[in-house]
C-alpha positions in Angstrom: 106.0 99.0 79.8 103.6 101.4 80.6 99.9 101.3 78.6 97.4 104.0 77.4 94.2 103.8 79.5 90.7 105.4 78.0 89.7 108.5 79.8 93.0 108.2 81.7 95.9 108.9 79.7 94.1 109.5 76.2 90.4 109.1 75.0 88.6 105.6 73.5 89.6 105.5 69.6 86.7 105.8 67.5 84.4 103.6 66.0 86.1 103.0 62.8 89.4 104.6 63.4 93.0 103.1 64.4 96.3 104.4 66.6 99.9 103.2 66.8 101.5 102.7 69.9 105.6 103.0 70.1 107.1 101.7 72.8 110.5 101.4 74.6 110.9 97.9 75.8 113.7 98.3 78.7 114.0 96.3 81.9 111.3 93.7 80.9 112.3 90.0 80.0 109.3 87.6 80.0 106.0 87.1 78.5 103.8 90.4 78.5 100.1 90.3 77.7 98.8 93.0 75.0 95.4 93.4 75.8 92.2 95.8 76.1 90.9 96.7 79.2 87.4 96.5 78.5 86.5 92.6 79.2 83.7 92.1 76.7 86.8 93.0 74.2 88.5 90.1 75.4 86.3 87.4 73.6 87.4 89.1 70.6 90.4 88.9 68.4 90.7 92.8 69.5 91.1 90.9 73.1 95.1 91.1 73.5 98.1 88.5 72.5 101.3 87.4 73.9 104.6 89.9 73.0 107.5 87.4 73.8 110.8 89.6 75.0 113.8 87.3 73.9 117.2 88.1 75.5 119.5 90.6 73.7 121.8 88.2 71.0 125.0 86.8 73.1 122.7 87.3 76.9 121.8 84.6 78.7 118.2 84.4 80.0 117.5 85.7 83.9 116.1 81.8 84.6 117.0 78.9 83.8 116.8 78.3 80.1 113.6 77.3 78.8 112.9 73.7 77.1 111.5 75.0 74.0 111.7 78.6 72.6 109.3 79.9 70.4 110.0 82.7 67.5 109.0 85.5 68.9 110.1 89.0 70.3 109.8 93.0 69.5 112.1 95.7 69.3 112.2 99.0 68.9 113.6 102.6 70.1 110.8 104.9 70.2 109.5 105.8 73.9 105.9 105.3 74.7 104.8 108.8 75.0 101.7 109.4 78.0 100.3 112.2 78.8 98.6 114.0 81.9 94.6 113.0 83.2 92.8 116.1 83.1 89.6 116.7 85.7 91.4 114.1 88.3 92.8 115.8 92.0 95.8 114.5 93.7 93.9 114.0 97.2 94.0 110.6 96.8 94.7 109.6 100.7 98.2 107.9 101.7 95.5 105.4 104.3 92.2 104.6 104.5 90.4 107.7 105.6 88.3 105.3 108.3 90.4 102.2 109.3 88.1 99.2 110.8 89.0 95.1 110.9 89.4 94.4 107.1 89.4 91.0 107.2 87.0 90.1 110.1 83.2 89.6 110.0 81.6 90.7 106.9 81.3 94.4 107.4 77.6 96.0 107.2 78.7 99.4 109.1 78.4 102.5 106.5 81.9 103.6 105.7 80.7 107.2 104.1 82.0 106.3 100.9 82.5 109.1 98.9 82.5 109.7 95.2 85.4 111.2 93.6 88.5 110.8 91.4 91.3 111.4 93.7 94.9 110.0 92.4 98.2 110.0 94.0 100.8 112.7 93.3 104.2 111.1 93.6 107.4 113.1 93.2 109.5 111.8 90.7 112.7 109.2 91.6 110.8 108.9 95.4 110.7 104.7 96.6 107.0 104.0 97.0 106.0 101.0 99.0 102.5 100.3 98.9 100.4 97.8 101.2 97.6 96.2 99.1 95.0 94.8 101.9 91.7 92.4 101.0 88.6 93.6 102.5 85.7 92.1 103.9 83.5 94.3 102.2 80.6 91.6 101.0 83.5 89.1 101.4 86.9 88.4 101.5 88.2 87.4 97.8 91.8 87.5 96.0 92.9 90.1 94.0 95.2 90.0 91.3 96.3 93.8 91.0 98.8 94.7 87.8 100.3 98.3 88.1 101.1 99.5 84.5 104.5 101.3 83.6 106.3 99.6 86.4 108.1 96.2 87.7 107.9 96.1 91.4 108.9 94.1 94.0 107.8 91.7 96.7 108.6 92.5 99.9 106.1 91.0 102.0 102.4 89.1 102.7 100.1 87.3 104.7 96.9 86.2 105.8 95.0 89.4 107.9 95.1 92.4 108.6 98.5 94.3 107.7 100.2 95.6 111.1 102.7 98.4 109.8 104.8 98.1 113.5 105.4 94.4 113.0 105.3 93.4 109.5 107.6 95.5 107.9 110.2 93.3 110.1 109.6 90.4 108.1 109.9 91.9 105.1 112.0 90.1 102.4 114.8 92.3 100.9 117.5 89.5 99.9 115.7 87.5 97.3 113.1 89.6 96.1 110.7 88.9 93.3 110.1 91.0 90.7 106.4 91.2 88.9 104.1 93.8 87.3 101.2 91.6 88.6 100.9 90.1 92.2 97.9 88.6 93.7 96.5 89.6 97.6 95.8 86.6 99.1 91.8 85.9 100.4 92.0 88.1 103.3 95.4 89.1 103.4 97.7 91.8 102.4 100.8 92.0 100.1 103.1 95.0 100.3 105.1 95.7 97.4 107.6 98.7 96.5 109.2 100.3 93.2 110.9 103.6 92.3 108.9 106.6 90.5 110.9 106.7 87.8 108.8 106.7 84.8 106.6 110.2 84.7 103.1 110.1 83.7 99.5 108.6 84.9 100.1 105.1 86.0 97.1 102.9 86.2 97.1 100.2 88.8 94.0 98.0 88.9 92.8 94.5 90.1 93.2 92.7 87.1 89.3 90.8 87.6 87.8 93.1 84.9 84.4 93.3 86.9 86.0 94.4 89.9 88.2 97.2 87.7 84.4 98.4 86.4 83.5 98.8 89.9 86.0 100.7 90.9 88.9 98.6 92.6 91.9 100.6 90.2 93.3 104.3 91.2 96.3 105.8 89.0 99.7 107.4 90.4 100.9 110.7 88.9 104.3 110.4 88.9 106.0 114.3 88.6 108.6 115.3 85.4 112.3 115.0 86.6 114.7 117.7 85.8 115.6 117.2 82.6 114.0 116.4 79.0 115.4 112.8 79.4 113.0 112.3 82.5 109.8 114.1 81.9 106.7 113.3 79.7 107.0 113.6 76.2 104.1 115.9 74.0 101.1 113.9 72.6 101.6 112.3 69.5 100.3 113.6 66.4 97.8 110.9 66.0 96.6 110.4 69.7 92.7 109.8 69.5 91.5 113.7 70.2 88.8 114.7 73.0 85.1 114.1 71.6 81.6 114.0 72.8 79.3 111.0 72.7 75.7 112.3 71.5 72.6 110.5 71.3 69.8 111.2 68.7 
């Protein structure tokens, strides 16, 4: 299930105002967390709540079945419609533009960051298998990064630095779990993959609010396919319109 992000895939509703949200729930079949993105939200009712995806009537669950179930469950037919980020490039690098030891000493070397808001450009249907690696920048902590619109897999971590000759031979592709939200280990890596096939901006963010205000999210752009059936859809009538803040 894929989510609207502010000054990503729409603007922030206004003070005072509403907006609907229809979505396609397909391929999903556990507890999902509604929620806003803005953590001082999150101490609020506006915070987020459970949406409990029951089993289609006569289909068994994909895990042993539960002790208790609770009443629960949505469904509906309408696709969640997203739409393009304007002002963002796809230079978004496929590596880090300076590789150094990520997970050694604490690093104090200046790594030239630069400001910017590069995203990924991914052509649409393409595998993508992506390596998220802890840093030692200040200190080594664990991440828990959730990548919106997808399920992914699980093919591989470990404590240190990823080393793409060896590692990818241990990857796991019998068993594999299946998540929308995996946590890097405290100075290690975890490489998951998943196919682009759900056009639009994709946000992908570590899940510690504080860390996502400062800058530990990115988004992929995943291209149209070739038909109507596989491209994005046009905004919705009531999709919150572009406006300026102003100060007296």
């Amino acid at each position: 299930m894929a989510g609207q992000m502010d000054l990503i895939t729409q603007c922030p509703i206004k003070t005072g105002h509403s907006d609907t949200y229809n979505i396609a729930i397909t391929g999903q079949r556990w507890t999902l967390w509604w929620h806003a993105h803005i953590f001082w939200l999150r101490a609020t009712v506006y915070g987020g709540g459970a949406i409990v995806i029951m089993p289609k009537q006569g289909a068994g669950f994909p895990f042993p079945q539960p002790y208790r179930e609770e009443n629960g469950g949505i469904s509906t037919s309408k696709r969640l419609i997203t739409s393009t980020p304007r002002g963002y490039l796809p230079d978004f690098p496929d590596s880090p533009p300076i590789p150094f030891n990520y997970t050694g000493a604490p690093l104090t070397a200046n790594l030239a960051t630069k400001l910017g808001t590069g995203l990924n450009k991914i052509v649409f249907i393409s595998t993508v298998e992506l390596v998220l690696q802890d840093t030692n920048l200040l200190t080594v902590e664990s991440h828990p990064f959730h990548l919106h619109g997808y399920n992914f897999i699980v093919v591989g971590a470990g404590i240190g630095n990823f080393d793409p000759k060896k590692d990818p031979a241990k990857f796991n592709l019998v068993d594999l779990p299946e998540r929308n939200t995996v946590g890097v280990p405290t100075g290690g890596r975890t490489a998951i993959r998943f196919r682009a096939d759900n056009p639009g901006a994709l946000f992908m963010h570590c899940h510690l609010e504080l860390h996502t205000s400062r800058g530990l999210k990115t988004a992929f752009v995943v291209e149209n396919g070739k038909d109507s059936d596989h491209s994005v859809l046009p905004p919705p009538t009531d999709l919150p319109p572009s406006f300026r803040l102003t100060s007296s």
